[in-house]
C-alpha positions in Angstrom: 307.7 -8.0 -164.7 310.1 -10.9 -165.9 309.7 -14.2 -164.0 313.1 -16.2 -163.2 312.4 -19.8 -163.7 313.9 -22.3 -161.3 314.4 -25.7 -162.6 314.1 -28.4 -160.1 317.4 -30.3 -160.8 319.5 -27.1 -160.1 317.8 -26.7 -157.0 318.5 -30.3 -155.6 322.2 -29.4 -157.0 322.5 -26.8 -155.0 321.5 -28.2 -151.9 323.7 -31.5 -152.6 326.9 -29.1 -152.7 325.7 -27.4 -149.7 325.5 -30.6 -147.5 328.6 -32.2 -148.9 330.4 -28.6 -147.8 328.9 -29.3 -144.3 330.3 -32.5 -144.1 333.6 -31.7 -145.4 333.6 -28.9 -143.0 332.2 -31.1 -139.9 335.1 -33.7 -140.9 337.9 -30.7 -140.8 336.6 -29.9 -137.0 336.2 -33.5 -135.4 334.5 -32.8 -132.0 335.9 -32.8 -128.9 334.8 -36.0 -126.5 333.1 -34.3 -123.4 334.3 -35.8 -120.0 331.6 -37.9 -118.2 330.8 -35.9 -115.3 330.3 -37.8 -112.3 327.2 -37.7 -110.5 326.8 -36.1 -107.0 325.0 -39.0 -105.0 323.0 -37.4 -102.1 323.1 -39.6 -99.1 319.4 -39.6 -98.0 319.4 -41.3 -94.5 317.2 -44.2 -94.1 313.9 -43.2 -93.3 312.1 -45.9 -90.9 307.9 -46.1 -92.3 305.5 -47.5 -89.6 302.1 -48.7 -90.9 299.1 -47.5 -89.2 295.4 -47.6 -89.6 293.5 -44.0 -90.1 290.3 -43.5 -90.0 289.2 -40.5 -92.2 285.7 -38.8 -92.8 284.4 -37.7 -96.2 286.8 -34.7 -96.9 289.7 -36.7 -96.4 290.6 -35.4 -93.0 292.3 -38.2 -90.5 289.7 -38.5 -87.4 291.5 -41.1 -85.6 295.2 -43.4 -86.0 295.1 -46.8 -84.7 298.4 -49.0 -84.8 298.6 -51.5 -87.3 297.5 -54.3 -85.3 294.3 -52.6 -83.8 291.8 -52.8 -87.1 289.1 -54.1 -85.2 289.0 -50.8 -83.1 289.8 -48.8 -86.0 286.7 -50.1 -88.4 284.1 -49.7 -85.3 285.8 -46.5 -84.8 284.5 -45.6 -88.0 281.4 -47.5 -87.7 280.7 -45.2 -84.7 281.2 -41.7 -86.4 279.2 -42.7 -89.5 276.2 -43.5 -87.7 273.6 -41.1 -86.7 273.1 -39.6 -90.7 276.4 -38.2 -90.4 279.4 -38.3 -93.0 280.3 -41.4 -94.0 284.1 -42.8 -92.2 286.3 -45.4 -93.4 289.8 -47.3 -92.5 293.0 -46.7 -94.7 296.8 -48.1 -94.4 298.8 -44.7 -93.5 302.7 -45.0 -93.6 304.3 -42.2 -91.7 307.8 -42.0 -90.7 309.6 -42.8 -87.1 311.7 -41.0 -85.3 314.8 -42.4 -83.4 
């Protein structure tokens, strides 16, 4: 069976011809400028967020919700449902919304 040899320099020839075709052809069809489409703005109404204090047990269930400035009573809330051996409590900051 009769190998074809391939010399390198015809190859790079080759694809030299074919790229300046592309161009030549990409210049003959200049592309058309697309239109900047406007974005759609969705008006989200203005949610009001009230701070709170939960008090949550081990599995990340709320227990109790104090207002924000009733700590105290929150912390021996949880003070109070961790004694005894039982699951550990503790006080976060919970943001929920407020209705009008």
């Amino acid at each position: 069976m009769a190998r074809k040899t391939v010399n390198r320099k015809e190859l790079r020839a080759e694809a030299e011809a074919a790229e300046a075709l592309e161009k030549e052809a990409g210049a003959a069809k200049k592309k058309k400028k697309k239109k900047a489409t406007k974005r759609k703005s969705k008006s989200v109404a203005d949610i009001r967020m009230k701070l709170f204090w939960g008090v949550f047990n081990q599995s990340l269930k709320r227990v109790a919700l104090f207002e924000f400035d009733q700590k105290d009573e929150a912390e021996q809330k949880a003070e109070d449902l961790s004694k005894g051996g039982k699951s550990p409590h503790f006080v976060q900051k919970v943001k929920e919304a407020v209705e009008e």
